[in-house]
N, CA, C and O atoms as CSV, one atom per row, in Angstrom:
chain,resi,resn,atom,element,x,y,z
A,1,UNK,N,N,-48.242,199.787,280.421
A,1,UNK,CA,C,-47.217,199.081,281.143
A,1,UNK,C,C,-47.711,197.657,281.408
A,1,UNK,O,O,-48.799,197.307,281.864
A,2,UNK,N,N,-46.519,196.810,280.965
A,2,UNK,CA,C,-47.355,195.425,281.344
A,2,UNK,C,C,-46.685,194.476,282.876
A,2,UNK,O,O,-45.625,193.851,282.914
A,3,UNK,N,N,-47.721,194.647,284.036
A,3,UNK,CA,C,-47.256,194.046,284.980
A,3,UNK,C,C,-47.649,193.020,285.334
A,3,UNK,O,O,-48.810,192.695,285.086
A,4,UNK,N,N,-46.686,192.095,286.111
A,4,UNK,CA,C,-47.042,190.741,286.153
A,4,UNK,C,C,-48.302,190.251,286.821
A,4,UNK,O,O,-48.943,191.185,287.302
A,5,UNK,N,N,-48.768,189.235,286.969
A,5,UNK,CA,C,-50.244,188.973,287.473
A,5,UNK,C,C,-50.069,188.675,288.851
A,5,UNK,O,O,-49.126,188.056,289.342
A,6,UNK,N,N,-51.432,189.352,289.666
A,6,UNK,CA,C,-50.833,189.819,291.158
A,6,UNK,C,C,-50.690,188.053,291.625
A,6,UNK,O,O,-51.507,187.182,291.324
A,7,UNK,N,N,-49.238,187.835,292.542
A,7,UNK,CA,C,-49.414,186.085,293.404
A,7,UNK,C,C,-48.283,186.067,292.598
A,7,UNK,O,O,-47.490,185.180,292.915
A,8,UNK,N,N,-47.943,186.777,291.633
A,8,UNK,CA,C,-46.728,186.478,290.826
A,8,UNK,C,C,-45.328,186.486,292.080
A,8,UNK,O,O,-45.359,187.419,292.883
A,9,UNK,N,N,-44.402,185.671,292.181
A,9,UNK,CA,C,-43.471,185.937,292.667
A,9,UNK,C,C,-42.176,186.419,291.972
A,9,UNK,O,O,-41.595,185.971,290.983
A,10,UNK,N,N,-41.926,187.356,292.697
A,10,UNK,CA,C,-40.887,188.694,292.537
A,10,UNK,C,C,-39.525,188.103,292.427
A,10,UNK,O,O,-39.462,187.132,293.181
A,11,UNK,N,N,-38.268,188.327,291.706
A,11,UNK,CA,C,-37.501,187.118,291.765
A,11,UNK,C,C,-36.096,188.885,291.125
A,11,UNK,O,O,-36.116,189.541,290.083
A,12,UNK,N,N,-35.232,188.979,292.261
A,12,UNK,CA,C,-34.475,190.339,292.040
A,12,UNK,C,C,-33.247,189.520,290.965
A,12,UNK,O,O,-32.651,188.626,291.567
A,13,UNK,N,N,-33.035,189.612,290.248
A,13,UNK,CA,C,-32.524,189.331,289.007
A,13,UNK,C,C,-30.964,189.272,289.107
A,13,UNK,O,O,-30.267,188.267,288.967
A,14,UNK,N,N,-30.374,191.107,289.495
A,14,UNK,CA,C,-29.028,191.031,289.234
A,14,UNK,C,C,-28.998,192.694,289.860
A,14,UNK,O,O,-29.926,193.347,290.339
A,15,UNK,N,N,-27.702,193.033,289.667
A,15,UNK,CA,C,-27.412,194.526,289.904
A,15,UNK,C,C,-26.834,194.794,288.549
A,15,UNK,O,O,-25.960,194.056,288.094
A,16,UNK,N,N,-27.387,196.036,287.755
A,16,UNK,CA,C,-27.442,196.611,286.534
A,16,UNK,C,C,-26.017,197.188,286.759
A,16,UNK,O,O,-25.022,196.553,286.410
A,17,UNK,N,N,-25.938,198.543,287.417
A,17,UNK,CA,C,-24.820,199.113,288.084
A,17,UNK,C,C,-24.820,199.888,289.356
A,17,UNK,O,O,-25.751,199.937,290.160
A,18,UNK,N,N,-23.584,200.533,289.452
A,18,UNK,CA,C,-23.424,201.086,290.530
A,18,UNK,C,C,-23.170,202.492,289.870
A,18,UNK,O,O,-22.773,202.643,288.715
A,19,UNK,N,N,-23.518,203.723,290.957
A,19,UNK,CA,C,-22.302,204.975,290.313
A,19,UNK,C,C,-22.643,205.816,291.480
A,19,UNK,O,O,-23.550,206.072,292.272
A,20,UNK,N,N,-20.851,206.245,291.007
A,20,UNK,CA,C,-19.955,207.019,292.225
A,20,UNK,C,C,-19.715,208.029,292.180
A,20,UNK,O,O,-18.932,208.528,291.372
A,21,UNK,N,N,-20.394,208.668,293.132
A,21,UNK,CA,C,-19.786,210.719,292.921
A,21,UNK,C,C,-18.181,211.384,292.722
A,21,UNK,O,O,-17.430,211.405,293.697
A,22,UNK,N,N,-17.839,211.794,291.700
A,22,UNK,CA,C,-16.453,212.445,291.793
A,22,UNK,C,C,-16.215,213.808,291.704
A,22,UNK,O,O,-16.942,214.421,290.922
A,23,UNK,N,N,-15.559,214.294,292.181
A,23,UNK,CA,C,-15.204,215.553,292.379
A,23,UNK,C,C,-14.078,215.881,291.272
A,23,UNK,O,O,-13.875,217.058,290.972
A,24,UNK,N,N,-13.375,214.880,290.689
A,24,UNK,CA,C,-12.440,215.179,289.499
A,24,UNK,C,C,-12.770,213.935,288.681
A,24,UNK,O,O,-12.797,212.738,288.969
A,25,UNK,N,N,-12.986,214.548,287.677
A,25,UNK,CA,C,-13.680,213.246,286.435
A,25,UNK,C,C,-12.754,212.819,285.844
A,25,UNK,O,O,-12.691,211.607,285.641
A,26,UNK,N,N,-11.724,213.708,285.375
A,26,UNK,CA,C,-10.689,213.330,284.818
A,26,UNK,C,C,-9.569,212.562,285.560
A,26,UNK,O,O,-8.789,211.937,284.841
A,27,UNK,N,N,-9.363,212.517,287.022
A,27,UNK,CA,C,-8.340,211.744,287.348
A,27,UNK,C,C,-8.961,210.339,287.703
A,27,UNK,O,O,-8.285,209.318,287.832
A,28,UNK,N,N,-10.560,210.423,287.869
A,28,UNK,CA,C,-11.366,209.197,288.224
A,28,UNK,C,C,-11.167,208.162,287.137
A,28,UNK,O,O,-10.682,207.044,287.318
A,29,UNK,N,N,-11.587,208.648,286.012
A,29,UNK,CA,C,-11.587,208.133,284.672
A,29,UNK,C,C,-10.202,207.553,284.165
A,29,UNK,O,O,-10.168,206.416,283.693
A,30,UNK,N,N,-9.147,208.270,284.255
A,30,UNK,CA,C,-7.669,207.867,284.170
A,30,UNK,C,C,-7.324,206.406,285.107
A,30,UNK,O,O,-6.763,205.365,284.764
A,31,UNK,N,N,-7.967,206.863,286.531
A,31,UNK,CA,C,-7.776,205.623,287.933
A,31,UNK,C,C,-8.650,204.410,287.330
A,31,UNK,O,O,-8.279,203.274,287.625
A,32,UNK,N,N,-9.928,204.585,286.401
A,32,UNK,CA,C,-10.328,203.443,285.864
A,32,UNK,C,C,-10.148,203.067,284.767
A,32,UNK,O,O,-10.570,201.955,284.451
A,33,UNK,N,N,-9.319,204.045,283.641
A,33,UNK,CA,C,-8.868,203.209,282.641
A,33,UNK,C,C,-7.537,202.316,282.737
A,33,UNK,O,O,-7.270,201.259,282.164
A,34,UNK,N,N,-6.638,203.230,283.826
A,34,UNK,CA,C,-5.082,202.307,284.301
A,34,UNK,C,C,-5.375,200.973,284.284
A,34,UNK,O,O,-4.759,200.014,283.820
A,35,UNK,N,N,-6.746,201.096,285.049
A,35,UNK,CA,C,-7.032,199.434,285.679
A,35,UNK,C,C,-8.101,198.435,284.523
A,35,UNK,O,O,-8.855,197.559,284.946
A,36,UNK,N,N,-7.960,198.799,282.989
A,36,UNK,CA,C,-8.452,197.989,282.762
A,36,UNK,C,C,-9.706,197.899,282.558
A,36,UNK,O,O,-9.901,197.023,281.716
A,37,UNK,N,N,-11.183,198.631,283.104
A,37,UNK,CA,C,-12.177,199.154,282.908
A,37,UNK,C,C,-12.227,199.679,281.267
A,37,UNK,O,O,-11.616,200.631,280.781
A,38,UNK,N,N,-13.098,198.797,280.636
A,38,UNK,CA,C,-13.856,199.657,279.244
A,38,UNK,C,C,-14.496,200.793,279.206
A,38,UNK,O,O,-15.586,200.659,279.763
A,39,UNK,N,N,-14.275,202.181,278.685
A,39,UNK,CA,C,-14.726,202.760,278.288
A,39,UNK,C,C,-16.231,202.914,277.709
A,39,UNK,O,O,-16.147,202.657,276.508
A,40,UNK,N,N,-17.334,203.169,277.985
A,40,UNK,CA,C,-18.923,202.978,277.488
A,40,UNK,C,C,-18.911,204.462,276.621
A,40,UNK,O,O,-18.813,204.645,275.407
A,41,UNK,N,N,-19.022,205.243,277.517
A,41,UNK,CA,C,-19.947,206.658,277.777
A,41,UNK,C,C,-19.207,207.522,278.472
A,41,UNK,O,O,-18.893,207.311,279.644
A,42,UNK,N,N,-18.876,208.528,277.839
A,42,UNK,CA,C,-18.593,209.821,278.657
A,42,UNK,C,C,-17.033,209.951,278.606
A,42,UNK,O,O,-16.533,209.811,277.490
A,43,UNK,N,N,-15.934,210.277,279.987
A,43,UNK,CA,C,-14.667,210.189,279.482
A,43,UNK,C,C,-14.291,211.848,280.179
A,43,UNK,O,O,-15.180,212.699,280.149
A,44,UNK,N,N,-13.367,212.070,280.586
A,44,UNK,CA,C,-12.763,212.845,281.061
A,44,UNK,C,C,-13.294,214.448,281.436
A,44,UNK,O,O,-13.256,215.131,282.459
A,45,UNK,N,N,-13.753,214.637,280.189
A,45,UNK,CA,C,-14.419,215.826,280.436
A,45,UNK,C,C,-16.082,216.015,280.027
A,45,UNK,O,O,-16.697,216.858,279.375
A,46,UNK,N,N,-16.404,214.971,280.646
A,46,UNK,CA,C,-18.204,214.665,280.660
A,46,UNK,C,C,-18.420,214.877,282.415
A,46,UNK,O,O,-17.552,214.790,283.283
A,47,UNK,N,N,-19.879,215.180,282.570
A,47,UNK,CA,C,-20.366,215.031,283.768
A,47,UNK,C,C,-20.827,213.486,284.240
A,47,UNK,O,O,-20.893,213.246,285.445
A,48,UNK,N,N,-21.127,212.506,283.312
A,48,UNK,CA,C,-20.990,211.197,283.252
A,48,UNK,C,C,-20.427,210.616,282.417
A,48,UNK,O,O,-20.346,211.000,281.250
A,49,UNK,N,N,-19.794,209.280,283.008
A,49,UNK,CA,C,-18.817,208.343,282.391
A,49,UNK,C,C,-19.630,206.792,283.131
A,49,UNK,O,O,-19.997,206.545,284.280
A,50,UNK,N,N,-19.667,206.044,281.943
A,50,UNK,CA,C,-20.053,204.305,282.299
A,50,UNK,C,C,-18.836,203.672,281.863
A,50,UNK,O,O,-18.201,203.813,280.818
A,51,UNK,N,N,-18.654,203.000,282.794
A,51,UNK,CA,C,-17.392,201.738,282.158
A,51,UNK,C,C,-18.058,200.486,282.349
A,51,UNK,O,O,-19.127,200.451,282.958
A,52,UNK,N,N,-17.479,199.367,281.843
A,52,UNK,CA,C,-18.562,197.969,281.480
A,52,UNK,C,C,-17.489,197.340,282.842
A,52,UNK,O,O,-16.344,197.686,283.133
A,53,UNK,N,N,-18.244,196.471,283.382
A,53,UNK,CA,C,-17.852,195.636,284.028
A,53,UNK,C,C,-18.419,194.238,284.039
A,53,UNK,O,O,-19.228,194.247,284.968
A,54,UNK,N,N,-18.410,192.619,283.291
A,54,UNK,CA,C,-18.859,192.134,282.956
A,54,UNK,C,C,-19.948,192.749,282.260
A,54,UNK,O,O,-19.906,193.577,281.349
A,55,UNK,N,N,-21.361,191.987,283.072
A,55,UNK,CA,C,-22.425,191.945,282.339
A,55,UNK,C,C,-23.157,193.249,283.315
A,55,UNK,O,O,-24.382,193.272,283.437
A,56,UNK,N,N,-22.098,194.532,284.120
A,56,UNK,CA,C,-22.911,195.213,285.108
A,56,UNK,C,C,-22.366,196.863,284.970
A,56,UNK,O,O,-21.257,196.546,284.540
A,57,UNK,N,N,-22.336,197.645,284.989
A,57,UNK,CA,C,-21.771,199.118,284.620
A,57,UNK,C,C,-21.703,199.574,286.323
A,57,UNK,O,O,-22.342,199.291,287.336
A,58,UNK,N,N,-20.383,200.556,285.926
A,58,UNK,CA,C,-19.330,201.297,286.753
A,58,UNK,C,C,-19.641,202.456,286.606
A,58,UNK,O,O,-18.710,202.890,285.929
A,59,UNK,N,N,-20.597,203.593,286.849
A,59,UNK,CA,C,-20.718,205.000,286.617
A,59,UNK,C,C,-20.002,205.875,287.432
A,59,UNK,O,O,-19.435,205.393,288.413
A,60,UNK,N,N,-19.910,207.215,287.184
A,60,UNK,CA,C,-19.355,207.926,287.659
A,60,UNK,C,C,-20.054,209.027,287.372
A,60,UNK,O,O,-20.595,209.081,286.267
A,61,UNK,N,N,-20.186,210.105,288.276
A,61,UNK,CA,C,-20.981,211.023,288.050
A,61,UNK,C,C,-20.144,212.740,288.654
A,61,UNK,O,O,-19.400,212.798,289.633
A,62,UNK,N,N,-20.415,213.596,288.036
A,62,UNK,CA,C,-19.811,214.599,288.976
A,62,UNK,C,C,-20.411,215.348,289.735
A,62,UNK,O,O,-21.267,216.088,289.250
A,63,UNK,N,N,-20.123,215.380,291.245
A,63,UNK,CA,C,-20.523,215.897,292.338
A,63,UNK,C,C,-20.294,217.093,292.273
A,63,UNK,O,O,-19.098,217.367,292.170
A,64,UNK,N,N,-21.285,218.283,292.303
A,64,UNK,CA,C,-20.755,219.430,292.169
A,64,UNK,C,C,-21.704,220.377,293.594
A,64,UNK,O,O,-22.068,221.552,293.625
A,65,UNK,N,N,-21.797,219.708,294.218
A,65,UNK,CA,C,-22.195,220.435,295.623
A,65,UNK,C,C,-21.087,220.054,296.912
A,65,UNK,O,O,-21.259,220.527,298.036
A,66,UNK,N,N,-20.184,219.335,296.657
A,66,UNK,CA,C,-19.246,218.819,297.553
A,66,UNK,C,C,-18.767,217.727,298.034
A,66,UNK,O,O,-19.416,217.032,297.252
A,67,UNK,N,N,-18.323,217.134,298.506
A,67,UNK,CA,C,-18.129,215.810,299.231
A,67,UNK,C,C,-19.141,214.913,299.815
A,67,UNK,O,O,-19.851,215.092,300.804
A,68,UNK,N,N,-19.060,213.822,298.935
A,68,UNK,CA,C,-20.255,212.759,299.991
A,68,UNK,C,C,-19.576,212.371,300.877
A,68,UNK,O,O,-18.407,211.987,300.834
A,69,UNK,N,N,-20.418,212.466,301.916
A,69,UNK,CA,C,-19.495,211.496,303.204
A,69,UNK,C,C,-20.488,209.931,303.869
A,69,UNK,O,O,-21.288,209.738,304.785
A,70,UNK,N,N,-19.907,209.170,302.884
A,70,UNK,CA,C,-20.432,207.862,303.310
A,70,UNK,C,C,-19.601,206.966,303.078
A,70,UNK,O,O,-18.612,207.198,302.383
A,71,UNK,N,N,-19.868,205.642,303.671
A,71,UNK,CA,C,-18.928,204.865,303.179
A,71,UNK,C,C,-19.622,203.126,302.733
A,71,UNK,O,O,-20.644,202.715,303.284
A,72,UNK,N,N,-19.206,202.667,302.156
A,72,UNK,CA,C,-19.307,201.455,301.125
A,72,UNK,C,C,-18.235,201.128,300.379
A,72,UNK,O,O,-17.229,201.823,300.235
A,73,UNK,N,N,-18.536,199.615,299.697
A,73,UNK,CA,C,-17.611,199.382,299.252
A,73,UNK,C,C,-18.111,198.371,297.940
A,73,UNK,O,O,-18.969,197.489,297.965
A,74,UNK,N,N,-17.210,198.856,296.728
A,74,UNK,CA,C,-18.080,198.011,295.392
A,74,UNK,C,C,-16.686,196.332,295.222
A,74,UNK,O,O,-15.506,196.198,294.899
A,75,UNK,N,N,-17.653,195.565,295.609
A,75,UNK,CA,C,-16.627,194.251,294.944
A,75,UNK,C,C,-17.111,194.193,293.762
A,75,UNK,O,O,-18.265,194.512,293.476
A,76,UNK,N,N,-15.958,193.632,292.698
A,76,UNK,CA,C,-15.793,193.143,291.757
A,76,UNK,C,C,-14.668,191.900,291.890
A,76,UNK,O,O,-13.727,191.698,292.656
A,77,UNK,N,N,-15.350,191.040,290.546
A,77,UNK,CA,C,-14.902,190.082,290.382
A,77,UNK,C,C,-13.755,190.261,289.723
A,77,UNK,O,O,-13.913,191.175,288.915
A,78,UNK,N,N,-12.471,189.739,289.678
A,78,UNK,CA,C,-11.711,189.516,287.929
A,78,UNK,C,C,-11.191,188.169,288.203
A,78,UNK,O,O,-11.285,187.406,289.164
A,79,UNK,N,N,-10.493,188.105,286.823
A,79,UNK,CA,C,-9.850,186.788,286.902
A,79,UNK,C,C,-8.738,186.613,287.689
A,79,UNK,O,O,-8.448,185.516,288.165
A,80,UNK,N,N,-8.071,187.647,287.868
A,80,UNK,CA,C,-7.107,186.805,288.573
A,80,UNK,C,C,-6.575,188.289,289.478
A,80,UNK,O,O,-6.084,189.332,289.044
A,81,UNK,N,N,-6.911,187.865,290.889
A,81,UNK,CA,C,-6.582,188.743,291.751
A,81,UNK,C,C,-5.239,189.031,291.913
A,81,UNK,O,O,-4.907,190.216,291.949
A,82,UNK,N,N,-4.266,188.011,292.034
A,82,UNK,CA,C,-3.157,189.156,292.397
A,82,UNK,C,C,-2.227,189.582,290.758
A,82,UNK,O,O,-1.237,190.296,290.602
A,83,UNK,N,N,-2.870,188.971,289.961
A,83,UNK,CA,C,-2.840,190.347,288.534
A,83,UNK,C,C,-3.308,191.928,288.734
A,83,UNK,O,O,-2.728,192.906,288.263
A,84,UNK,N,N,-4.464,191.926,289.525
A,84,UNK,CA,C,-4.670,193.563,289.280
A,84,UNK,C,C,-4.237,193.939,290.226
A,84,UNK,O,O,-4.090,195.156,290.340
A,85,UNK,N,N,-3.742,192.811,291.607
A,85,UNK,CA,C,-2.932,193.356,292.808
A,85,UNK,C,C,-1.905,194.634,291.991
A,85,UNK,O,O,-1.981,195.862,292.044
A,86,UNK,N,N,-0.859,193.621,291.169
A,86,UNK,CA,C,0.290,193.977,290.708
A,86,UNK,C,C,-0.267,195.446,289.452
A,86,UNK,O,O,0.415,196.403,289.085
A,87,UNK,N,N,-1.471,195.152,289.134
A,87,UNK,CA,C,-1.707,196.288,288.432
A,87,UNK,C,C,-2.226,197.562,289.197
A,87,UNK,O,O,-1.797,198.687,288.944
A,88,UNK,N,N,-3.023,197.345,289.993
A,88,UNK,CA,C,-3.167,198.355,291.007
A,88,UNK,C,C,-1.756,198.788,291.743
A,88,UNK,O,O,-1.696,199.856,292.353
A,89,UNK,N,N,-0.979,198.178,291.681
A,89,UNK,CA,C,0.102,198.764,292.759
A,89,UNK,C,C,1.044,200.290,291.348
A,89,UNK,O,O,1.533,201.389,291.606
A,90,UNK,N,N,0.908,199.653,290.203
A,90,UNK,CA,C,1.490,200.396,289.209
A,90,UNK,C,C,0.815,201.510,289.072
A,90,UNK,O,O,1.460,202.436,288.581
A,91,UNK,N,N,-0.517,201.766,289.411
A,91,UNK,CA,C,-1.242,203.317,289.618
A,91,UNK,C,C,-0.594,203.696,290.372
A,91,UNK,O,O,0.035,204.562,289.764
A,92,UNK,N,N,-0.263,203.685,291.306
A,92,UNK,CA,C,0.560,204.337,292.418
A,92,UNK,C,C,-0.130,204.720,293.664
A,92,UNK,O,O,0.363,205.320,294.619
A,93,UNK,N,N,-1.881,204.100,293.459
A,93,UNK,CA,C,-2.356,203.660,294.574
A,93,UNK,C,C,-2.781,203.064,295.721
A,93,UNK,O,O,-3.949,202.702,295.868
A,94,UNK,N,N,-1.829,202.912,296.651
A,94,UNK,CA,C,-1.410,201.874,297.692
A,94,UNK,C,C,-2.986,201.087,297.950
A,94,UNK,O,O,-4.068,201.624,298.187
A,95,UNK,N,N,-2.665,199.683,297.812
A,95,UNK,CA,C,-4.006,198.427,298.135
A,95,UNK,C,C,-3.891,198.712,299.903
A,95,UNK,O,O,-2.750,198.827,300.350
A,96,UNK,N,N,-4.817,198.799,300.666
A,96,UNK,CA,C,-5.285,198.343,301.697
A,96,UNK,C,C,-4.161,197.244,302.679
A,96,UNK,O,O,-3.558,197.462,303.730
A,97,UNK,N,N,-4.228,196.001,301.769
A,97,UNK,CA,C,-3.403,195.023,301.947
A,97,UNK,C,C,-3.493,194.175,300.850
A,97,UNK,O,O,-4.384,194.076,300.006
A,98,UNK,N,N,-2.310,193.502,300.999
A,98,UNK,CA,C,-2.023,192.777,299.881
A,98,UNK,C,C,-3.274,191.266,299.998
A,98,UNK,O,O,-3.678,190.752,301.041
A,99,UNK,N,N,-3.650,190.853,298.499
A,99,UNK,CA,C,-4.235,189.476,298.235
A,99,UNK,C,C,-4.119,188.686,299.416
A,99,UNK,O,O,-3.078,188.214,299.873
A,100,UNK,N,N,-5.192,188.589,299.841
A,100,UNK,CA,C,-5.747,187.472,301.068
A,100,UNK,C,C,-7.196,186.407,300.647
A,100,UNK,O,O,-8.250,186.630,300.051
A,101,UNK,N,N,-6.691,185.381,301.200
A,101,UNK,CA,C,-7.407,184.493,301.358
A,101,UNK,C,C,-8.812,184.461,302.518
A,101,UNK,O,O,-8.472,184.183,303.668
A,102,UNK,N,N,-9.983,184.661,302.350
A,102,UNK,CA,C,-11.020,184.814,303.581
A,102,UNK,C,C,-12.006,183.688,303.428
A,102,UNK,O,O,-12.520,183.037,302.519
A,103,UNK,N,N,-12.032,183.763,304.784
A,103,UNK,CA,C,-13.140,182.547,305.284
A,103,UNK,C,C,-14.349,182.214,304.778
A,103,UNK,O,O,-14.893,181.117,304.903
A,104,UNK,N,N,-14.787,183.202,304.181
A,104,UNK,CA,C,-16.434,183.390,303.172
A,104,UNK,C,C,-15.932,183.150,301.719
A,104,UNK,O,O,-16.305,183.837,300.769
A,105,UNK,N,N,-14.957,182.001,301.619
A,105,UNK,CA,C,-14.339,181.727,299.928
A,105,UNK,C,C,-13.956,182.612,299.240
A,105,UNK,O,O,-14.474,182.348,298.155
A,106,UNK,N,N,-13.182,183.833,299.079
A,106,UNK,CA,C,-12.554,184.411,298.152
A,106,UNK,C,C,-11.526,184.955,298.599
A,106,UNK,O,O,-11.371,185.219,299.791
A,107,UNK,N,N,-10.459,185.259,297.438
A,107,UNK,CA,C,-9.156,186.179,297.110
A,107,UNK,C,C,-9.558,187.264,296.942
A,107,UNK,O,O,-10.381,187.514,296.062
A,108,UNK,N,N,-9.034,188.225,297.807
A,108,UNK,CA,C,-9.396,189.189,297.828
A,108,UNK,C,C,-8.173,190.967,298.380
A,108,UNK,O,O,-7.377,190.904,299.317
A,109,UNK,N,N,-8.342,192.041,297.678
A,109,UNK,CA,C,-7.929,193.144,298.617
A,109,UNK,C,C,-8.810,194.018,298.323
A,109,UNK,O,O,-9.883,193.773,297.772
A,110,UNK,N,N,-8.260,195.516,298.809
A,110,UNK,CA,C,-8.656,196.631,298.780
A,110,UNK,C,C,-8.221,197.841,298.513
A,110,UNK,O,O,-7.236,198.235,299.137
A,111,UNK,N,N,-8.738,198.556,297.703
A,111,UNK,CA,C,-8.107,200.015,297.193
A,111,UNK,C,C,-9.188,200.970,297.338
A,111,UNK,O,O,-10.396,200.749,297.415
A,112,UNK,N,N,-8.352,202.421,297.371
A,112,UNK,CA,C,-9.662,203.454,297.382
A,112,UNK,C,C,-9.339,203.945,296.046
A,112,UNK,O,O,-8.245,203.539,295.653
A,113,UNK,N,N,-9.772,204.465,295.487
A,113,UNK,CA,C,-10.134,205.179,294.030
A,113,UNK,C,C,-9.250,206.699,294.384
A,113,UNK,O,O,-8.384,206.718,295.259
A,114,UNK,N,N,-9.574,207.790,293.664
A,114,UNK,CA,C,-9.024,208.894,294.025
A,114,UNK,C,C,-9.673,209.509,294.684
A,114,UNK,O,O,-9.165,210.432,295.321
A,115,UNK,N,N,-11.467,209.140,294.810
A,115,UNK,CA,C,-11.903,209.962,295.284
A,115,UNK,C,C,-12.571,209.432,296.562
A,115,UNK,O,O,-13.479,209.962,297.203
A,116,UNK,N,N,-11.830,208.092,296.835
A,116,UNK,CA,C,-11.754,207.400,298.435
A,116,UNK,C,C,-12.901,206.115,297.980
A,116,UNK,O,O,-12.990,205.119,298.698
A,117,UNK,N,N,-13.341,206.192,297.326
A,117,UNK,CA,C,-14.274,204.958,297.465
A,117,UNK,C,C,-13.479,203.673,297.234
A,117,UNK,O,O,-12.679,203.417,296.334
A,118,UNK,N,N,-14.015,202.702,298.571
A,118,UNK,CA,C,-13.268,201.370,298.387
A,118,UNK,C,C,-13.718,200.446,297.469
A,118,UNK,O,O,-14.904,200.221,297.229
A,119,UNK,N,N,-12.911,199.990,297.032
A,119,UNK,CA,C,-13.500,198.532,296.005
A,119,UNK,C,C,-12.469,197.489,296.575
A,119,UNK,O,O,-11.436,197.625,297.231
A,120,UNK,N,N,-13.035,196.567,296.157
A,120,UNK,CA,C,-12.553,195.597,296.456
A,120,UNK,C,C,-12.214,194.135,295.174
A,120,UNK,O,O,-13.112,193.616,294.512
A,121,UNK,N,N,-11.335,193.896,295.133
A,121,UNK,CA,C,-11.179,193.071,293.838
A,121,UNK,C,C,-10.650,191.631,294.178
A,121,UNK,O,O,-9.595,191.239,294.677
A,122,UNK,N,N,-11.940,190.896,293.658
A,122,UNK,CA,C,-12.132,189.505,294.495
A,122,UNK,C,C,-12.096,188.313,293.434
A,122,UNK,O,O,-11.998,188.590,292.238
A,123,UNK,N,N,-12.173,186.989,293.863
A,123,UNK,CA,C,-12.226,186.263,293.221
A,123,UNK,C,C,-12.732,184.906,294.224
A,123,UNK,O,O,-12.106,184.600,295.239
A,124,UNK,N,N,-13.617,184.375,293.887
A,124,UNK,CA,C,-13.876,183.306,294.468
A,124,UNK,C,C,-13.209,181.713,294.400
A,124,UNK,O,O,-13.117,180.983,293.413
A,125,UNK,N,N,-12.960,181.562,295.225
A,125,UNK,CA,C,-11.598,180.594,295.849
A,125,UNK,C,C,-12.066,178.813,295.250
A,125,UNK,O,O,-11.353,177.851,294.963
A,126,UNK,N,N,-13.422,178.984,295.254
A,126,UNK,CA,C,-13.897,177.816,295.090
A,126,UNK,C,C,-15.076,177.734,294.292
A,126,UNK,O,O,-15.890,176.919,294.727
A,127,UNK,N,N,-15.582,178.651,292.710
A,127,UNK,CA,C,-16.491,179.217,292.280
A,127,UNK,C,C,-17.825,177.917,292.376
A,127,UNK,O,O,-18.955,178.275,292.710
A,128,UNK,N,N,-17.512,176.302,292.019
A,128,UNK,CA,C,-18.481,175.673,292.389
A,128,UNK,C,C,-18.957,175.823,293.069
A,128,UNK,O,O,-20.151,176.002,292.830
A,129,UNK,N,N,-18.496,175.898,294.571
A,129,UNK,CA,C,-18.904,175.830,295.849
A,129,UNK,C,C,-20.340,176.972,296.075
A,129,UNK,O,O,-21.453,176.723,296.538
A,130,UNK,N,N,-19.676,178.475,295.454
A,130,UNK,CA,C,-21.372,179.506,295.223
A,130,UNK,C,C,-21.722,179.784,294.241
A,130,UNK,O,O,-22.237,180.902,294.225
A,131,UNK,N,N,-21.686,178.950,292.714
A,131,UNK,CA,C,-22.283,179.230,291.826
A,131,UNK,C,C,-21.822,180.647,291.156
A,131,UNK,O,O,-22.491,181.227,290.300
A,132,UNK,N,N,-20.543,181.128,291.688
A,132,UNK,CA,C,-20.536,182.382,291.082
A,132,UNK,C,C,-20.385,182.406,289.866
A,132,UNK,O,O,-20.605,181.341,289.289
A,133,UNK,N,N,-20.062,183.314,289.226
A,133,UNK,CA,C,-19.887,183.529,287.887
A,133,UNK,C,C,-18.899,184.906,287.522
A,133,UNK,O,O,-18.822,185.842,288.318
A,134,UNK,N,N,-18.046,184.892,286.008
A,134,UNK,CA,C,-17.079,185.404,285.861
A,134,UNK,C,C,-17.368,186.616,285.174
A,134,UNK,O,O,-18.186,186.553,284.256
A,135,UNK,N,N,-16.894,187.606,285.428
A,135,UNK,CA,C,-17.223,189.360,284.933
A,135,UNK,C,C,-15.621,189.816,284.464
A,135,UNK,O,O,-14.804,189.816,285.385
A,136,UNK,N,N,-15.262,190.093,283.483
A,136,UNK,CA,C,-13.973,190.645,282.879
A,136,UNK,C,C,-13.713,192.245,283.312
A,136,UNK,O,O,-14.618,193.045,283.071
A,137,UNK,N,N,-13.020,192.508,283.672
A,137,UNK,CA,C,-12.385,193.750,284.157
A,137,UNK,C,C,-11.608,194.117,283.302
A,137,UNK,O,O,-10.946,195.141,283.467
């Protein structure tokens, strides 16, 4: 293994992905292809499924001891927030609230998935202003 030389400073890069326990793979997978999410790995009747999100992966995994009970919430970027507003509303899963404007620079709402986890689908209002950068949904 080759590790860096000790005094080296540590520098956290990025987030690879995230992944979310489901209790139904198949309606999870459906709730993220409606919306646009690529297909990687896995798919309806797998115990894992990756979908691409920019340059970062969306997993899904199946929970088969029961319900997690925690709560969090995954933002993602897209291009244009009240596009997936209007596309999220066509799942037939009610947003939180509709596209808002917030004080920490972005467009933003909220949805739960099927299996309650919130995301949030954002866009930064002023991307110069934090250097963000753009991830395709």
């Amino acid at each position: 293994m080759n590790l860096p030389p000790a005094g080296t400073e540590l520098a956290i890069e990025g987030l690879s992905a995230i992944t979310l326990s489901t209790c139904d793979m198949r309606s999870a997978v459906r709730f993220y292809q409606a919306l646009g999410f690529p297909l990687l790995h896995g798919g309806e009747n797998e115990p894992f499924t990756s979908f691409a999100t920019g340059a970062s992966f969306l997993n899904l995994t199946v929970e088969t001891h029961g319900p997690v009970n925690w709560w969090g919430r995954v933002i993602i970027y897209v291009s244009d927030v009240d596009a997936m507003y209007r596309k999220v509303l066509a799942t037939g899963f009610p947003p939180a609230f509709p596209p808002r404007d917030a004080p920490w620079n972005e467009r933003y709402f909220h949805v739960r998935d099927p299996d309650g986890h919130e995301l949030s689908f954002a866009r930064p209002l002023n991307p110069a202003r934090d250097g963000a950068t753009t991830s395709t949904v």
